[in-house]
N, CA and C atoms of all chains as a GROMACS GRO file, in nm:
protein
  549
    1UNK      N    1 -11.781  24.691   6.281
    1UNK     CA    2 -11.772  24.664   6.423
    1UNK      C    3 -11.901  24.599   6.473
    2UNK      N    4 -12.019  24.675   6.412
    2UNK     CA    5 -12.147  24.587   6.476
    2UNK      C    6 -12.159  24.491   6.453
    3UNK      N    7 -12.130  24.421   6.281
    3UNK     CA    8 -12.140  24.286   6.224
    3UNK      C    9 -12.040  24.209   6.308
    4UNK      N   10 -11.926  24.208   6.334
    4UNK     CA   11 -11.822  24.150   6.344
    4UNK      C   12 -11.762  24.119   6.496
    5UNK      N   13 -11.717  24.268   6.540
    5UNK     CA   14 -11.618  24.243   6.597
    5UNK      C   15 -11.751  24.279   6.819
    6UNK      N   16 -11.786  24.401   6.812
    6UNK     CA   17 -11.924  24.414   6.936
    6UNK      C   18 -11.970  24.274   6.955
    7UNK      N   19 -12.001  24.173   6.859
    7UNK     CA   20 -12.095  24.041   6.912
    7UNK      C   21 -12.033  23.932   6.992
    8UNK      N   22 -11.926  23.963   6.953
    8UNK     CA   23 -11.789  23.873   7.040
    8UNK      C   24 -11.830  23.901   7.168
    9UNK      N   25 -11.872  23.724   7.212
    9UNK     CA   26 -11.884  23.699   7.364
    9UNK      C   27 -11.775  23.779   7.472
   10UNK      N   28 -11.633  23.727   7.451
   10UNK     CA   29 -11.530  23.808   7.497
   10UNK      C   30 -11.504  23.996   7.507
   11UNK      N   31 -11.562  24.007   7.382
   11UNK     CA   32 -11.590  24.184   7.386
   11UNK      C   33 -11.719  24.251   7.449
   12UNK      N   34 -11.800  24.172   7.453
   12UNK     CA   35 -11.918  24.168   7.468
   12UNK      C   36 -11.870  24.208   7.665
   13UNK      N   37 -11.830  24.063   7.724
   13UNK     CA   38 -11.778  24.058   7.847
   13UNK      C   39 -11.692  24.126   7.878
   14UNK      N   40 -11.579  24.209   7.783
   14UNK     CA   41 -11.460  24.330   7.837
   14UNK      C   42 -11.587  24.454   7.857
   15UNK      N   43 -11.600  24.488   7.824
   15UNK     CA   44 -11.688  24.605   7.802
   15UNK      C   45 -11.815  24.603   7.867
   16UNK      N   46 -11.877  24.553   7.922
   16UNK     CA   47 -11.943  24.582   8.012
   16UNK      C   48 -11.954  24.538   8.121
   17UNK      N   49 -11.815  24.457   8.123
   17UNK     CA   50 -11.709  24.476   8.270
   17UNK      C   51 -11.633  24.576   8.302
   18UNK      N   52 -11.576  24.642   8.220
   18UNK     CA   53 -11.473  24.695   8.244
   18UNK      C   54 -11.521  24.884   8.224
   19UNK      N   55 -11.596  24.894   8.091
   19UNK     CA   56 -11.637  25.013   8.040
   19UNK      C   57 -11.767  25.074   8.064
   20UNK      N   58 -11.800  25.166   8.050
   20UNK     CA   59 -11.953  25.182   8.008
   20UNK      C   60 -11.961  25.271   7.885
   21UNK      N   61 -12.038  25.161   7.816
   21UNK     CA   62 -12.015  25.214   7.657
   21UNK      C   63 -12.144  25.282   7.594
   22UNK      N   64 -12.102  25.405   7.534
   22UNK     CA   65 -12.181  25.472   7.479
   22UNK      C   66 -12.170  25.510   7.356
   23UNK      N   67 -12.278  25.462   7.241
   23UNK     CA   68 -12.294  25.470   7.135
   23UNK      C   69 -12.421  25.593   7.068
   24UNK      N   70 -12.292  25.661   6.978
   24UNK     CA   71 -12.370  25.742   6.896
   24UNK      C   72 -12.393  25.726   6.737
   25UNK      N   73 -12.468  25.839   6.700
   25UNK     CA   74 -12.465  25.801   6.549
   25UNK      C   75 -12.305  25.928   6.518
   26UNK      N   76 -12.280  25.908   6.382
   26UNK     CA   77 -12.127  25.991   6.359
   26UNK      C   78 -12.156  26.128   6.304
   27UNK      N   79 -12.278  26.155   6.338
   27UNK     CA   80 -12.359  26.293   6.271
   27UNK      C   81 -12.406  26.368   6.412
   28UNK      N   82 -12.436  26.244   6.547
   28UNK     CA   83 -12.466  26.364   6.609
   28UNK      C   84 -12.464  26.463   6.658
   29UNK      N   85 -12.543  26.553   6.650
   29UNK     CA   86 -12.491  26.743   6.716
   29UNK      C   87 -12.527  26.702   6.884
   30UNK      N   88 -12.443  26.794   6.988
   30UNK     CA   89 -12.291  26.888   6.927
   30UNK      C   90 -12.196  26.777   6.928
   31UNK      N   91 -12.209  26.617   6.973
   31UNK     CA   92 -12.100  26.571   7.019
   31UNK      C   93 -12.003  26.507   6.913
   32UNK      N   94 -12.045  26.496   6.795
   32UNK     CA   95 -11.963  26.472   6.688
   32UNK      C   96 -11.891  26.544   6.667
   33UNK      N   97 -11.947  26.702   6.677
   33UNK     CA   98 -11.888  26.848   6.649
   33UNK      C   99 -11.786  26.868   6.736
   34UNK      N  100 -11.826  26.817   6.873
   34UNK     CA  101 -11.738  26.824   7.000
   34UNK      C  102 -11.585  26.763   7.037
   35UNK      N  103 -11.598  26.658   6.942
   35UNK     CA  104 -11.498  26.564   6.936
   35UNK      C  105 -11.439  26.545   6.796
   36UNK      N  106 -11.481  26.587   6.694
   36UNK     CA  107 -11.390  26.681   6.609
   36UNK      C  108 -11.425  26.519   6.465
   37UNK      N  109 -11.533  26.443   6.460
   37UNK     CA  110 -11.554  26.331   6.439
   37UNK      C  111 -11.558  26.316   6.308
   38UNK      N  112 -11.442  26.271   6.192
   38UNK     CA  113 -11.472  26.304   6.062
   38UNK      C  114 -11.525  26.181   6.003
   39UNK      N  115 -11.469  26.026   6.057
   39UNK     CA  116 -11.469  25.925   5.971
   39UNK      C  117 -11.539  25.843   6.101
   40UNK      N  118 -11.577  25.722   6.071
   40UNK     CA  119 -11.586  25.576   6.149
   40UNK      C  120 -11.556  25.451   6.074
   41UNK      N  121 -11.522  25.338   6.177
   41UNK     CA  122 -11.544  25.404   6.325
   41UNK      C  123 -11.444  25.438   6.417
   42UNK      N  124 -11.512  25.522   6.462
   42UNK     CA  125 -11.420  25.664   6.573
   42UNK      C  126 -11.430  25.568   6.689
   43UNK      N  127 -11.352  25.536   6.774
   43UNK     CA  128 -11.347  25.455   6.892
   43UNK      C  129 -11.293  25.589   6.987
   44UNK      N  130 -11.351  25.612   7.134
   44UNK     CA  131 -11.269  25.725   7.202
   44UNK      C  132 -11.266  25.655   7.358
   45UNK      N  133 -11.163  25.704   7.431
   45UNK     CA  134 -11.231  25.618   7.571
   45UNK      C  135 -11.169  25.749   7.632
   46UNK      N  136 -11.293  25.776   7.723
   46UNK     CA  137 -11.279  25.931   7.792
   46UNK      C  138 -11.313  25.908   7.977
   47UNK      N  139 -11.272  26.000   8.026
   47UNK     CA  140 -11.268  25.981   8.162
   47UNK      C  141 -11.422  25.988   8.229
   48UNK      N  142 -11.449  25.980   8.352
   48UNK     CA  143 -11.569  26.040   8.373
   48UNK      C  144 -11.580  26.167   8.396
   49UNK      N  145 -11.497  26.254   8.375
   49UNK     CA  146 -11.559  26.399   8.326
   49UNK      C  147 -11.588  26.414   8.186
   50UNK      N  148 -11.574  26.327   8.067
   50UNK     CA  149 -11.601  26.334   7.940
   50UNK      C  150 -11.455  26.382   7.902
   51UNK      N  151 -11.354  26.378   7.974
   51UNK     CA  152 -11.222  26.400   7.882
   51UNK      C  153 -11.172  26.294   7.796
   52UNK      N  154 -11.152  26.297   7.662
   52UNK     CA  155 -11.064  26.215   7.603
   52UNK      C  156 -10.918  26.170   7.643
   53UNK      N  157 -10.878  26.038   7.626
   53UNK     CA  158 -10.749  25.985   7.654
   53UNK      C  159 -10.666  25.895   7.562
   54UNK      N  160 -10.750  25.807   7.462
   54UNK     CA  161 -10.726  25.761   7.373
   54UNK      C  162 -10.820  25.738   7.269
   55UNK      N  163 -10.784  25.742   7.152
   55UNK     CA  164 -10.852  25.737   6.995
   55UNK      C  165 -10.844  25.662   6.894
   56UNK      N  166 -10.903  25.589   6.833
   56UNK     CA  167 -10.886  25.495   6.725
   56UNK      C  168 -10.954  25.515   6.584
   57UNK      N  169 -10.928  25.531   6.467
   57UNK     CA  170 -11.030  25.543   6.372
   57UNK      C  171 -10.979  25.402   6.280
   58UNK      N  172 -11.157  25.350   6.231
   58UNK     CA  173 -11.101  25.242   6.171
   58UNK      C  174 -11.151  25.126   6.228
   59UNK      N  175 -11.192  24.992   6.133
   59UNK     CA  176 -11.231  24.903   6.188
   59UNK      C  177 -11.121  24.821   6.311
   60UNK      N  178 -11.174  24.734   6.406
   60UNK     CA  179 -11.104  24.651   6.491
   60UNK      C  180 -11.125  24.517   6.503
   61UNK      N  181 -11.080  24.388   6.486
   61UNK     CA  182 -11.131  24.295   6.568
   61UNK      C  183 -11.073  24.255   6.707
   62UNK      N  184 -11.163  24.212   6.756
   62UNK     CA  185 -11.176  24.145   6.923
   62UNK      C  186 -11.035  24.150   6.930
   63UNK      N  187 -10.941  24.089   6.857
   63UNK     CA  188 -10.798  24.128   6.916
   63UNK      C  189 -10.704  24.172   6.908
   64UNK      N  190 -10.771  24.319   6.869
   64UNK     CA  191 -10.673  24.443   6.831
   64UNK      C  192 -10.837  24.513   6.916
   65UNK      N  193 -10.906  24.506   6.948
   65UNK     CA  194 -10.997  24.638   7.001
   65UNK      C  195 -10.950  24.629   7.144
   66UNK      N  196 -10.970  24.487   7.218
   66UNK     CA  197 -10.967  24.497   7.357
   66UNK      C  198 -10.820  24.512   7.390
   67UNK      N  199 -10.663  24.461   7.374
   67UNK     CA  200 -10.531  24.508   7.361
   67UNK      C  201 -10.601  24.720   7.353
   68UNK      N  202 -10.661  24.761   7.270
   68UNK     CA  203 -10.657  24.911   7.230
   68UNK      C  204 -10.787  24.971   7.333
   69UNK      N  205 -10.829  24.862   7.374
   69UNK     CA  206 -10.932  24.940   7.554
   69UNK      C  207 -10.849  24.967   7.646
   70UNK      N  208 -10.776  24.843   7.662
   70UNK     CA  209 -10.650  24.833   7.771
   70UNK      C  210 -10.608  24.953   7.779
   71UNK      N  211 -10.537  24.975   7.629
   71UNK     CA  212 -10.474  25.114   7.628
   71UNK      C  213 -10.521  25.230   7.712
   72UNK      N  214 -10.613  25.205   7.636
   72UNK     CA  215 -10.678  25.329   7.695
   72UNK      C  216 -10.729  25.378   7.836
   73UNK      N  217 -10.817  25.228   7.872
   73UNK     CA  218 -10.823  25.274   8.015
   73UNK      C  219 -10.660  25.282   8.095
   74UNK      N  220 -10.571  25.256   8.058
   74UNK     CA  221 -10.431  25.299   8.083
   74UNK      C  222 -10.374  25.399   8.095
   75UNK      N  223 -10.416  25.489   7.967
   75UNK     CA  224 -10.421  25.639   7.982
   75UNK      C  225 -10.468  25.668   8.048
   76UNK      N  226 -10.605  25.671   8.042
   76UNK     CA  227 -10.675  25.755   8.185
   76UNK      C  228 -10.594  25.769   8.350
   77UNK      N  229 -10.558  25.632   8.357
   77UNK     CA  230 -10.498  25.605   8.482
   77UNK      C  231 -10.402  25.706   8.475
   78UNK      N  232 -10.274  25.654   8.383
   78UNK     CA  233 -10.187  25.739   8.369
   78UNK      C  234 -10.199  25.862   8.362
   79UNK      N  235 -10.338  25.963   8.300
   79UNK     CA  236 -10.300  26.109   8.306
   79UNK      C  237 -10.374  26.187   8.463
   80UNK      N  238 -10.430  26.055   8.526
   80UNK     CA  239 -10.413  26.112   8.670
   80UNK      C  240 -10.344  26.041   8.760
   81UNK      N  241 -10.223  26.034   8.760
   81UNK     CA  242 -10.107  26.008   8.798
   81UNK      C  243 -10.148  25.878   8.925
   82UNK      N  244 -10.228  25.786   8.843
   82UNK     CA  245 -10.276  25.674   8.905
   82UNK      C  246 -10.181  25.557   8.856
   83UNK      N  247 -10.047  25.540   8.840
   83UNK     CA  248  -9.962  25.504   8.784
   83UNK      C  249  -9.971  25.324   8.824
   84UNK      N  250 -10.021  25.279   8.914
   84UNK     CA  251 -10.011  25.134   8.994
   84UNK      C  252 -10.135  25.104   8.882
   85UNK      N  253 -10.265  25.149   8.875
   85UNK     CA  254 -10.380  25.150   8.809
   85UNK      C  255 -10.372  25.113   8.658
   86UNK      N  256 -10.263  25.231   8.590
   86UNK     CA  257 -10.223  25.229   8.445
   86UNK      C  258 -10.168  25.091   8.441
   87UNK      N  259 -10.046  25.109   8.540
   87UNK     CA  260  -9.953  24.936   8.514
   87UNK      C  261 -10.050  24.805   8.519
   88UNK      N  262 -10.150  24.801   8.633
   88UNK     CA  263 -10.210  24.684   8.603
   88UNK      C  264 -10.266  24.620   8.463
   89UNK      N  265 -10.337  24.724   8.416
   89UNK     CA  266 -10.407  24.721   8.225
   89UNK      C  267 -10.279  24.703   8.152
   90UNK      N  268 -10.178  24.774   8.142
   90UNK     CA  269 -10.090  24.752   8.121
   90UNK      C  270 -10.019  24.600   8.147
   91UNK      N  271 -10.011  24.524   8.196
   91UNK     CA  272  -9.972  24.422   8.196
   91UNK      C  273 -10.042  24.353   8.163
   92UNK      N  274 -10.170  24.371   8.161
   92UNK     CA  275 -10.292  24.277   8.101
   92UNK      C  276 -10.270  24.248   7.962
   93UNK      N  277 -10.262  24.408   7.917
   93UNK     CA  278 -10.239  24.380   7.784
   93UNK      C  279 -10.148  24.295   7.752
   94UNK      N  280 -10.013  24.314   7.801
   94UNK     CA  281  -9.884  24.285   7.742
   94UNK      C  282  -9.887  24.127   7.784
   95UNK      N  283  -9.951  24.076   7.844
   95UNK     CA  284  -9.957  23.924   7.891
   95UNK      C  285 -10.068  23.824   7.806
   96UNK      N  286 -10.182  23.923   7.763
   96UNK     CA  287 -10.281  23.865   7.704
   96UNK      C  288 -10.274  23.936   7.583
   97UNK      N  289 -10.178  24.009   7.517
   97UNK     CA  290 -10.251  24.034   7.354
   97UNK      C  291 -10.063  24.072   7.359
   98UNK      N  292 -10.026  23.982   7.294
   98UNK     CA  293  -9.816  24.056   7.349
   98UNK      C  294  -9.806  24.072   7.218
   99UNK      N  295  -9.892  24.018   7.093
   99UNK     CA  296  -9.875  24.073   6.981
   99UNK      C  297  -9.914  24.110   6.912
  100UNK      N  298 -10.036  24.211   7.034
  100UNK     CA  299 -10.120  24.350   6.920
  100UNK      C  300 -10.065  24.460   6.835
  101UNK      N  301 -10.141  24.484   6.761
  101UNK     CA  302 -10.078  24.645   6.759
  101UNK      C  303 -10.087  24.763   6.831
  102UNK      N  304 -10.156  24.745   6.961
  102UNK     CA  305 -10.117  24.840   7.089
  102UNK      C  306  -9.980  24.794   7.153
  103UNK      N  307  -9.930  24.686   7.123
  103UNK     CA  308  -9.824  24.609   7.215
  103UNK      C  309  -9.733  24.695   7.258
  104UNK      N  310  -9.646  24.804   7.166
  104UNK     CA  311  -9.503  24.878   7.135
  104UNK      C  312  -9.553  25.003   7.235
  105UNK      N  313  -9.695  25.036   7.196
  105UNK     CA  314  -9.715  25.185   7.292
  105UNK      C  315  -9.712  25.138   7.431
  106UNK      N  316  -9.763  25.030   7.432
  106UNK     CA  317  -9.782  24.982   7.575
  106UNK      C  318  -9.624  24.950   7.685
  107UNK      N  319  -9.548  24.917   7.594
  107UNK     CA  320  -9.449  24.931   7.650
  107UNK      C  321  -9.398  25.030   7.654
  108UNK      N  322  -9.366  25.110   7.599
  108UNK     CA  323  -9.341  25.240   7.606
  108UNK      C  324  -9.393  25.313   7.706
  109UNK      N  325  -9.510  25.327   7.733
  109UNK     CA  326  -9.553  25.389   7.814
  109UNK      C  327  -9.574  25.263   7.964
  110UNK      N  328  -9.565  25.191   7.939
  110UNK     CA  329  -9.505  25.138   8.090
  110UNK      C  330  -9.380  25.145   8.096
  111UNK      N  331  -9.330  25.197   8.030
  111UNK     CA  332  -9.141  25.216   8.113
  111UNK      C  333  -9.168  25.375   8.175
  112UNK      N  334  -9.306  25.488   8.083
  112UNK     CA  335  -9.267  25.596   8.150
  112UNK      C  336  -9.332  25.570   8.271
  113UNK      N  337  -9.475  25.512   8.303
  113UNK     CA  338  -9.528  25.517   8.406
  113UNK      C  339  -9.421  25.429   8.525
  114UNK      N  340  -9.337  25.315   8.550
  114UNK     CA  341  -9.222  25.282   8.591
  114UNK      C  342  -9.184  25.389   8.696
  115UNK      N  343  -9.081  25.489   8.562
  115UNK     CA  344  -8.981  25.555   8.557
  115UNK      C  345  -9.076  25.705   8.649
  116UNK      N  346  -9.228  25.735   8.598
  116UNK     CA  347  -9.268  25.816   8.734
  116UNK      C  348  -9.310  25.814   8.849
  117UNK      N  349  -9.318  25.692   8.857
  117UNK     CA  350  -9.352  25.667   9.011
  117UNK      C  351  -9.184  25.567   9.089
  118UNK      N  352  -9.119  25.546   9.041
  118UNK     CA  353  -8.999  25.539   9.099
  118UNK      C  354  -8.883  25.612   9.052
  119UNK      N  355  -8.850  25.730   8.949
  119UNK     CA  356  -8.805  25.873   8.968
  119UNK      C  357  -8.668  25.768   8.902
  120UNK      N  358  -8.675  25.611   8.883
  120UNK     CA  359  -8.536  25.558   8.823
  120UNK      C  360  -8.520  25.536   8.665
  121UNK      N  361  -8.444  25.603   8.595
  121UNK     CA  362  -8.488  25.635   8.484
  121UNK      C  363  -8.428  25.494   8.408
  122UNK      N  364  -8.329  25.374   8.475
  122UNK     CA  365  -8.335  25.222   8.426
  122UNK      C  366  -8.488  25.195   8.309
  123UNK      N  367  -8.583  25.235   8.366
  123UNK     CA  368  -8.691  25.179   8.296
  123UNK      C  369  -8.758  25.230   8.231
  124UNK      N  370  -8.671  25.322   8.161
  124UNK     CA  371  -8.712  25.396   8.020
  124UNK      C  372  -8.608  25.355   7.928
  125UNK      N  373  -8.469  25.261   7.980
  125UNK     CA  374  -8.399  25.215   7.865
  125UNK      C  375  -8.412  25.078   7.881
  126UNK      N  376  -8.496  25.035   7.979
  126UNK     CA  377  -8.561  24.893   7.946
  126UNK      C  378  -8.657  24.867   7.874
  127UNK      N  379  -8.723  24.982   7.805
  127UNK     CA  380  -8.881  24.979   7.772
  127UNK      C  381  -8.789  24.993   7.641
  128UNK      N  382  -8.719  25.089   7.573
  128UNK     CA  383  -8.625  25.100   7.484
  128UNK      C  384  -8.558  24.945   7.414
  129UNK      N  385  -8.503  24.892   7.531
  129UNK     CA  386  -8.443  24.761   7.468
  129UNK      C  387  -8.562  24.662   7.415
  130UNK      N  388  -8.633  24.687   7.523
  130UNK     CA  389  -8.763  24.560   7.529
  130UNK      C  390  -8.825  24.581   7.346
  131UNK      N  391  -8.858  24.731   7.321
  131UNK     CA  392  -8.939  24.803   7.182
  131UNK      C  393  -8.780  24.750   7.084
  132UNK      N  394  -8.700  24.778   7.084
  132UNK     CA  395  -8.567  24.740   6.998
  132UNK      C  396  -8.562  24.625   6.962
  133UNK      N  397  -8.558  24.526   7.079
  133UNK     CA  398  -8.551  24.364   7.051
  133UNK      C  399  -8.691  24.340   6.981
  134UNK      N  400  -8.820  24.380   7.017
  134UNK     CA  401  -8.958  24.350   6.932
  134UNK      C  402  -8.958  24.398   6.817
  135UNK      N  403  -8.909  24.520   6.742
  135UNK     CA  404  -8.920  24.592   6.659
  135UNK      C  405  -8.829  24.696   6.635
  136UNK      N  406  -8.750  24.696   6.553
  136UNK     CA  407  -8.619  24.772   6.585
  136UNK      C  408  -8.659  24.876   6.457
  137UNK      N  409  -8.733  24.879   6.432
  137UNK     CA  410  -8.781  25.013   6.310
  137UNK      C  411  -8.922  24.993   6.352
  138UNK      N  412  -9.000  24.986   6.430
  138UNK     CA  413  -9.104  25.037   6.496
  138UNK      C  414  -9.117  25.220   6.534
  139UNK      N  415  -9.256  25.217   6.527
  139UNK     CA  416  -9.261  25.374   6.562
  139UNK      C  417  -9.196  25.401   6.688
  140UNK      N  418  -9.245  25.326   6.811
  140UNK     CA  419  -9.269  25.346   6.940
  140UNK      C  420  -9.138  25.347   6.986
  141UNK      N  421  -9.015  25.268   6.911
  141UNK     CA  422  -8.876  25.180   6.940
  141UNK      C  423  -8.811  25.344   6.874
  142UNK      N  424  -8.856  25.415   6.728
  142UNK     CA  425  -8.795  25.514   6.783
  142UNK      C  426  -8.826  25.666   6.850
  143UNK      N  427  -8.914  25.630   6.896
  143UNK     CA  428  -8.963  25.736   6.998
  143UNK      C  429  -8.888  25.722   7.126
  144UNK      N  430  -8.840  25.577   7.168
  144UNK     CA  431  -8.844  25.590   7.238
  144UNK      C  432  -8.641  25.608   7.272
  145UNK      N  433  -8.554  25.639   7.131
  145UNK     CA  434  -8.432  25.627   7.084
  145UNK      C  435  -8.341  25.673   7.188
  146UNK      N  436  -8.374  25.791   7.211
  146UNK     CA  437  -8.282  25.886   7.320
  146UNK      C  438  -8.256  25.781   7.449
  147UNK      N  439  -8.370  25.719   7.481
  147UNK     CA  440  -8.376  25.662   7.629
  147UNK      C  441  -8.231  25.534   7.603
  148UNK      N  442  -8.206  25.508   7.547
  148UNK     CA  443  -8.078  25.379   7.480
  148UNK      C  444  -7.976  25.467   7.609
  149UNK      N  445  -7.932  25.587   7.603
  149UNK     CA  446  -7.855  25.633   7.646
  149UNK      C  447  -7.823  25.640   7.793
  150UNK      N  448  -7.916  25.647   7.838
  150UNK     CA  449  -7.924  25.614   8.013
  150UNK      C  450  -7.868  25.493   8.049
  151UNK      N  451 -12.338  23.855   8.222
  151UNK     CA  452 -12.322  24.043   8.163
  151UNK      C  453 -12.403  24.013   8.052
  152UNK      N  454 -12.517  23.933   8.011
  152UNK     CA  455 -12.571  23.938   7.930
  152UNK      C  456 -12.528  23.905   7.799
  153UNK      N  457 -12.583  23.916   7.682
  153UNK     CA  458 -12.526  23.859   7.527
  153UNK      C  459 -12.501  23.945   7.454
  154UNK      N  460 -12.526  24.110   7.466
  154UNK     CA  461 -12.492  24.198   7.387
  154UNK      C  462 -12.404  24.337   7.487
  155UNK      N  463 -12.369  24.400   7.442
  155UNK     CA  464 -12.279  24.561   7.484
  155UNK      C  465 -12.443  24.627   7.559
  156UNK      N  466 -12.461  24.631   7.670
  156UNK     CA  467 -12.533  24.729   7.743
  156UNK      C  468 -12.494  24.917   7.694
  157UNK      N  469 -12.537  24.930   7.574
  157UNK     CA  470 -12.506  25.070   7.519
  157UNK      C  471 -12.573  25.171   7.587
  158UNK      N  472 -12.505  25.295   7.615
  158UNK     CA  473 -12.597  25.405   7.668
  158UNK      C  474 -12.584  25.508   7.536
  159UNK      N  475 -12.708  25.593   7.525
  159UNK     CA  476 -12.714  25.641   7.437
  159UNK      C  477 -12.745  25.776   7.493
  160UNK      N  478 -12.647  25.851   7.568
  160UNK     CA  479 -12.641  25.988   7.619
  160UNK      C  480 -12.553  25.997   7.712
  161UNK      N  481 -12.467  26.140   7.656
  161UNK     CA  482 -12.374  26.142   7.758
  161UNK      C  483 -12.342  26.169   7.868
  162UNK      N  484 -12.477  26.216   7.884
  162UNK     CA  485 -12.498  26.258   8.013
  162UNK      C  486 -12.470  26.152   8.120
  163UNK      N  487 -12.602  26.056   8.089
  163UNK     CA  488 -12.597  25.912   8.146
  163UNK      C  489 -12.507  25.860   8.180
  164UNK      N  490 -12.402  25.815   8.056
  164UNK     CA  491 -12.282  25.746   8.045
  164UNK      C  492 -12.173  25.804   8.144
  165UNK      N  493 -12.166  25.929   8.177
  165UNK     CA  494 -12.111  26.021   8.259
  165UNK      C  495 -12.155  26.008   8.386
  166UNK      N  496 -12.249  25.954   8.448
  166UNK     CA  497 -12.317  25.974   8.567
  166UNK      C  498 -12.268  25.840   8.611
  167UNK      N  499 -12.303  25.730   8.512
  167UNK     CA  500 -12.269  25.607   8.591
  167UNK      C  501 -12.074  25.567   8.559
  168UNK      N  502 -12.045  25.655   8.493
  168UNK     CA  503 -11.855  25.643   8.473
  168UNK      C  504 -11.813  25.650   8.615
  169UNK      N  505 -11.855  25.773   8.662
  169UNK     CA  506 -11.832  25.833   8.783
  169UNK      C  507 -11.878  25.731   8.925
  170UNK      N  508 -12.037  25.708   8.894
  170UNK     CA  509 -12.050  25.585   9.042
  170UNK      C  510 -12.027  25.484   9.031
  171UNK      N  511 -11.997  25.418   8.887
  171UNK     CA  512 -11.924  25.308   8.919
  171UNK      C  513 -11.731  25.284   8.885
  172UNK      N  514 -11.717  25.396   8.851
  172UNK     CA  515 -11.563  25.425   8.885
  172UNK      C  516 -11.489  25.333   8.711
  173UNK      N  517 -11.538  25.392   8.591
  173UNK     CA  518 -11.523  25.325   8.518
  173UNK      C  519 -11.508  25.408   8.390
  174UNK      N  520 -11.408  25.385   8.299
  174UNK     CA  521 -11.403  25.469   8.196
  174UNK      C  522 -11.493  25.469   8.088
  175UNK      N  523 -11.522  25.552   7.992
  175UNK     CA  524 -11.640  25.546   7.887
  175UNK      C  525 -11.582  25.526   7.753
  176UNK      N  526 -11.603  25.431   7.717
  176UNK     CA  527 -11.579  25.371   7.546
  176UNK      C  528 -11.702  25.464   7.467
  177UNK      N  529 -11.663  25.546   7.387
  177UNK     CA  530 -11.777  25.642   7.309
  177UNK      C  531 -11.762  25.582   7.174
  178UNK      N  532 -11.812  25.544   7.157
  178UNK     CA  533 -11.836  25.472   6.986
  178UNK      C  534 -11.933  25.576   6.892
  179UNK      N  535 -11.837  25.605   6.781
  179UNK     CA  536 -11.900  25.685   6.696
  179UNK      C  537 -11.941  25.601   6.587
  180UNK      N  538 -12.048  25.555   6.510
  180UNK     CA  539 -12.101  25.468   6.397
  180UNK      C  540 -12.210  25.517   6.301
  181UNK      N  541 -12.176  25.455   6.207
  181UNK     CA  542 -12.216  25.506   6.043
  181UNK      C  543 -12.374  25.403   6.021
  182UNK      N  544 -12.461  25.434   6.061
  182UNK     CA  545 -12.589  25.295   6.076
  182UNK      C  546 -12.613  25.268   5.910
  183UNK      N  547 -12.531  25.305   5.806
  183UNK     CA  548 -12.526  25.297   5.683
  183UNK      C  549 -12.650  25.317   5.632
   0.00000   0.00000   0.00000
């Protein structure tokens, strides 16, 4: 990540637009211990209380890391029911990286964020068709199987 | 925004300015080999 993928002008510019990034070594006490840290690199993007929301282990480049920031600052939104917030990153992603490998979660979880802030459950078997037509033996396509039925 | 990742190296820190500037924290764990 330091050789490669961090020097990227573009990553360089997501991230300290968007993030504030903090780098440790993968040994340090307690917070390695804290976060349960076996391998790198450990990618985590946590709220500002230090809660975790999303996780990555494993190298990235520029366009599979920033698609997998998106994510994340997505989650965050999403697990405080900031759902307009989540969708915006959310579409970022899906407009600017439509064929990451965050792509499938991202839809997925914009049909649930959708489906909780308008209570219409249409857009959990749109997120379904949308993951089916992209990937029809994808993880996310069958996670998301049941929803076909609505 | 400069030519490199503005890294903070404590979490404290990283936590203080998440919060005033309303922004989530990318925690990078790395192996300096």
């Amino acid at each position: 990540m330091a050789a490669v993928t961090y020097p990227d002008a573009k990553v360089i510019r997501f991230i300290n637009e968007r993030m504030i990034p903090l780098q440790v070594k993968f040994d340090a006490k307690p917070i390695a211990t804290d976060f349960n840290v076996k391998w790198t690199p450990a990618i985590i993007t946590l709220d500002s209380n230090g809660k975790e929301h999303h996780r990555t282990v494993g190298f990235l480049a520029t366009e599979e890391l920033i698609p997998s920031l998106l994510l994340g600052i997505a989650k965050v939104y999403f697990d405080a029911d900031q759902f307009d917030n989540a969708l915006a990153n959310l579409n970022k992603l899906l407009s600017e990286y439509p064929e990451s490998d965050s792509t499938s979660e991202a839809i997925y979880l914009m049909g649930v964020c959708l489906y909780k802030s308008t209570h219409n459950a249409k857009h959990l078997k749109e997120a379904y068709e949308k993951l089916n037509a992209r990937d029809p033996q994808g993880e996310w396509t069958k996670r998301a199987y049941p929803y076909r039925l609505l | 925004m400069g030519d490199t990742i503005k890294w903070e190296s404590s979490m404290d820190v990283a936590l203080e300015r998440a919060k005033s500037e309303n922004k989530p924290v990318l925690l990078d764990f790395f192996n300096p080999g």
